[in-house]
N, C-alpha and C positions, 0 to 999 in steps of 0.2 A: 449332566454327568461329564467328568473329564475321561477324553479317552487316556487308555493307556500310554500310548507315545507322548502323551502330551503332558502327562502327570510324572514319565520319567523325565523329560525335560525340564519340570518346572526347578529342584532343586539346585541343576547346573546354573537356571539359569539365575537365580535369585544370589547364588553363592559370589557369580561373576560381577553382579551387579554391586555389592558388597564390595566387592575388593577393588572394584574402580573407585566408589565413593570413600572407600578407607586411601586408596591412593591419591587422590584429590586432595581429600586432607589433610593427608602427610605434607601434599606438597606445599598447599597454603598454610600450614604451618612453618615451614621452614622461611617460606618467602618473610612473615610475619617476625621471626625472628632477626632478621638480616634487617629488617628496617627496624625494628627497635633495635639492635646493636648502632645503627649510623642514626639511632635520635639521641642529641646530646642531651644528658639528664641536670638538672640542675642540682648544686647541692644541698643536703639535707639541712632542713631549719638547724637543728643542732651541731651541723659542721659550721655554716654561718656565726652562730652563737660564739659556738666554740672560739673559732679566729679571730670575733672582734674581740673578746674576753682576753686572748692571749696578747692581742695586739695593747690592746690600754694596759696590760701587766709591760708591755714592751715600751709603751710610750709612756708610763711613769717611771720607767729605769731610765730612762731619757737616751733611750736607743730608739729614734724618730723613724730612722733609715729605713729599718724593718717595720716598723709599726704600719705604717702609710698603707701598704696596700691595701693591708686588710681594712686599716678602717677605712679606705673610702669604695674599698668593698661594703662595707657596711652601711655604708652612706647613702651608695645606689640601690640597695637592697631595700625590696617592698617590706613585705609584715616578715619574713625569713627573722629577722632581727626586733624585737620590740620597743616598744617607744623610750623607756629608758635608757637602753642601752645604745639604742642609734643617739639618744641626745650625748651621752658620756663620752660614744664616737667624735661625736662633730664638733665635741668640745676641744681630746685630744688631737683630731684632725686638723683645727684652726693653731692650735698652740706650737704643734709640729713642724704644718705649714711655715709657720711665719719663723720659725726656726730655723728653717733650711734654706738652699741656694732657690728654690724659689716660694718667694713668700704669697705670690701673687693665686696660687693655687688655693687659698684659707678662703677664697671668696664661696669656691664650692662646697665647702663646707655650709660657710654661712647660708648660702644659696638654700641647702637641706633643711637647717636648722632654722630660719625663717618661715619656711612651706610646711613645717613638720610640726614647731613651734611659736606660733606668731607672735603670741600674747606673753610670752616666755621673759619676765625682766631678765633675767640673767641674760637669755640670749640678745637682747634688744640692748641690753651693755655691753657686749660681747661683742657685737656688730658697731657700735659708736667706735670702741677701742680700737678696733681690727682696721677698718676704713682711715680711722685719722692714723694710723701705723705705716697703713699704705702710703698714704697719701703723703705725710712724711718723708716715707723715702725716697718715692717718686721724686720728691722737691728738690731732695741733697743729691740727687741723681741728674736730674738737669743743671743743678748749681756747680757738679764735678765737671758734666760732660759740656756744658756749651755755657757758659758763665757770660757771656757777654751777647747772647742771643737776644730776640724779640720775645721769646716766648719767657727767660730768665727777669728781662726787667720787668716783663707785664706780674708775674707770680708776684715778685718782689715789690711792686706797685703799692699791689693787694694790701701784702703783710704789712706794710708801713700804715697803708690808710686803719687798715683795722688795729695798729698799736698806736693810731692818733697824731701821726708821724705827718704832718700833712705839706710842708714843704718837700720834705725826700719822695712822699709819693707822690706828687705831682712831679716830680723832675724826672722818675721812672716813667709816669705816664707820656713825657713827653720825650723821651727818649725812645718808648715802641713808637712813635709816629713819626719820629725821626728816622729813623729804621727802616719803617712800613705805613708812609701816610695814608694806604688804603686797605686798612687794617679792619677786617671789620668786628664792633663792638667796644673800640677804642675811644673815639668819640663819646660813643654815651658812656661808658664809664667815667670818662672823664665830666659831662655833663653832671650825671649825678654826683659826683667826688663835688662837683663846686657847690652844690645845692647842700652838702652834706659838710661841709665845711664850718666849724665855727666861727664868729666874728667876720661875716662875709663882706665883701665892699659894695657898695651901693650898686653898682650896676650886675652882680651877681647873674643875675636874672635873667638878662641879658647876653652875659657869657655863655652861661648853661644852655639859652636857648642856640647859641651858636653852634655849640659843639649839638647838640640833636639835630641841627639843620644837617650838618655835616656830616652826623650819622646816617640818615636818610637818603643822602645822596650816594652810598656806600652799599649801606641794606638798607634798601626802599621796605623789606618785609618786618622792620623792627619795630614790633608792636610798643614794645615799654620806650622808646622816642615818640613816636606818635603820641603816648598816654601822657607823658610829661609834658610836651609841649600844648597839650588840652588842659593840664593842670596851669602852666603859667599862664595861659589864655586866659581860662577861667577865674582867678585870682585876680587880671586884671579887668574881670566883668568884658570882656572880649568876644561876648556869646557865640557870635557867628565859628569866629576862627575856633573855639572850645570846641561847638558841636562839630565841625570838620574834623578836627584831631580825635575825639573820642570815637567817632564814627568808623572811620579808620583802623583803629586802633582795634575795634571788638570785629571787624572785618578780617583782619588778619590774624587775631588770637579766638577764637568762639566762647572759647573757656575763659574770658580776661572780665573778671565780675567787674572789677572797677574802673576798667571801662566804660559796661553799660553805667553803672551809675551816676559816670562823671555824666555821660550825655542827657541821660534822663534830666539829672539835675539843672544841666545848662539849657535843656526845653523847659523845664520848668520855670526857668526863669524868662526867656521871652514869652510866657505864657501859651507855648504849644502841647497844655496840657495832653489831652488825645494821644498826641505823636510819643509824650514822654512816659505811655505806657507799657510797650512793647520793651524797649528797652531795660526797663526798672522792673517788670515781671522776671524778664531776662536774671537781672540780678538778684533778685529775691532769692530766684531758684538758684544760684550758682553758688552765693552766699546766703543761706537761710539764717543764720544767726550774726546779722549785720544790720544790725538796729535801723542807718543810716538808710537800706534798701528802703525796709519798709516801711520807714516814714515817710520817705520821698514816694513812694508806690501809693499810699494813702491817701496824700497830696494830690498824688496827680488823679485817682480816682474821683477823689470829691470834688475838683475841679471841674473833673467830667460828667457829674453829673451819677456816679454809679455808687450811690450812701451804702449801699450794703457791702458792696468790694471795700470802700474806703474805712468802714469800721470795724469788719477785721482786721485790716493791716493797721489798723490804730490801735488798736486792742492788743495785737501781736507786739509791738513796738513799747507799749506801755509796761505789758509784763518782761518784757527785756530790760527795760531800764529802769524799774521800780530797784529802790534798794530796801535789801532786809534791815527789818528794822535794829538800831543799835541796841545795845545792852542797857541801855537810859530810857529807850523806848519800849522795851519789852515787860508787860505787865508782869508785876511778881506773883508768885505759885501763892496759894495761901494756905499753910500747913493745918488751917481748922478747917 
């Protein structure tokens, strides 16, 4: 039984206990409030919406100025904005872009619309256009700003050899080495321009291998010199000097398929079957659909002794290069 002092106490005390824990409350409520007011809220999917919506009505009135923030608000925004409407974004984002005083900004765009859209033909023309835009005016930009530079003839080289122009760009060619004889990539460009040359002079070959030596002495790391020069080796049945150049060559690029191939090929030929299968595995895997690999992989397997590796890479290689059969060869349907 409770005594009586103790039962008139009990409601004080229960009542007091009450209004500490309601005071508590209070107070961690307020505290509670004060940090959501100082947490920044982001805004509602259909404010989102809303602004990119207004913004493509802004950027088809060809008011760019305004347009822009929002959509590349839009652009950075997760799912807030849905896939259609970020692409319509990134679309008028690029066009804007390249509108304005800087065009260089449409890449973000593409950036989105790539990652967003990969498989997208529009976007994947969209991105051809935008790049050669660039790239464009990058050109007439160094052609204003420094027209008799190293970097201006080398550009200018380019353009000629790819419009077939082959005395002007070699004369640009030799004008950056005039300029800058330790130029690196000069050399081999120029190597390859002789190789690539129509109606070449008899010692071509020669030439070309010069400028690679040349290049190598510049950047010792350039894997496509080392690989050329394993090509004209090997054309002149040069085995040894081949398998140094290609060896090389896949040393300093890992990913260079034709590399391994070329060396594989050139062990193959002094008969160091064994040795040329490391490398031609190499290439199988680098280039699986490169008939060449897995012939020579084949090769080198039956040489070694290993029939069962050698006739799936022979197998592999044969349904690579079978052709379907022509329209002369294909049995006709017979309608009874």
């Amino acid at each position: 039984m409770i005594r009586a002092g103790v039962q008139r106490r009990l409601p004080f005390f229960f009542m007091r206990r009450c209004l500490l824990s309601g005071r508590y409350l209070f107070s961690f409520l307020v505290l509670a409030n004060l940090c959501l007011a100082q947490t920044p809220r982001s805004a509602p999917t259909s404010d989102i919406a809303g602004e990119t919506r207004q913004a493509l009505k802004l950027a088809g009135a060809g008011r760019c100025r305004e347009a822009l923030p929002n959509l590349k608000k839009a652009a950075l925004a997760g799912r807030e904005v849905a896939g259609d409407l970020k692409r319509q974004a990134g679309f008028a984002g690029v066009r804007c872009a390249m509108l304005g005083p800087t065009p260089e900004t449409a890449t973000d765009f593409l950036r989105m619309l790539s990652r967003e859209f990969p498989r997208d033909p529009e976007v994947l023309y969209l991105s051809v256009h935008t790049y050669s835009d660039l790239s464009t005016r990058a050109a007439q930009q160094l052609a204003t700003e420094a027209p008799t530079s190293m970097q201006a003839h080398e550009l200018n080289a380019e353009a000629l050899e790819m419009q077939g122009k082959w005395d002007e760009a070699e004369k640009e060619y030799q004008s950056v080495l005039r300029q800058s004889p330790s130029e690196p990539g000069i050399h081999f460009r120029l190597g390859r321009f002789l190789l690539s040359k129509p109606n070449p002079p008899p010692d071509v070959a020669e030439q070309a291998r010069k400028e690679f030596q040349a290049e190598l002495k510049i950047d010792p790391s350039n894997a496509g010199a080392e690989y050329v020069l394993g090509e004209l080796a090997r054309q002149e049945q040069n085995w040894d000097e081949a398998i140094q150049h290609f060896a090389k060559a896949s040393k300093l690029d890992s990913g260079f398929g034709d590399a391994y191939l070329g060396l594989g090929q050139s062990l193959i030929a002094t008969k160091k079957f064994p040795e040329a299968i490391p490398p031609l595995e190499a290439a199988v895997k680098l280039e699986p659909a490169n008939p060449a690999a897995h012939y020579n992989l084949a090769t080198a397997y039956s040489r070694s002794g290993k029939k069962a590796e050698a006739d799936k890479e022979f197998a592999i290689h044969r349904q690579m290069t079978q052709k379907e059969p022509s329209a002369q060869d294909k049995p006709s349907e017979n309608p009874n």
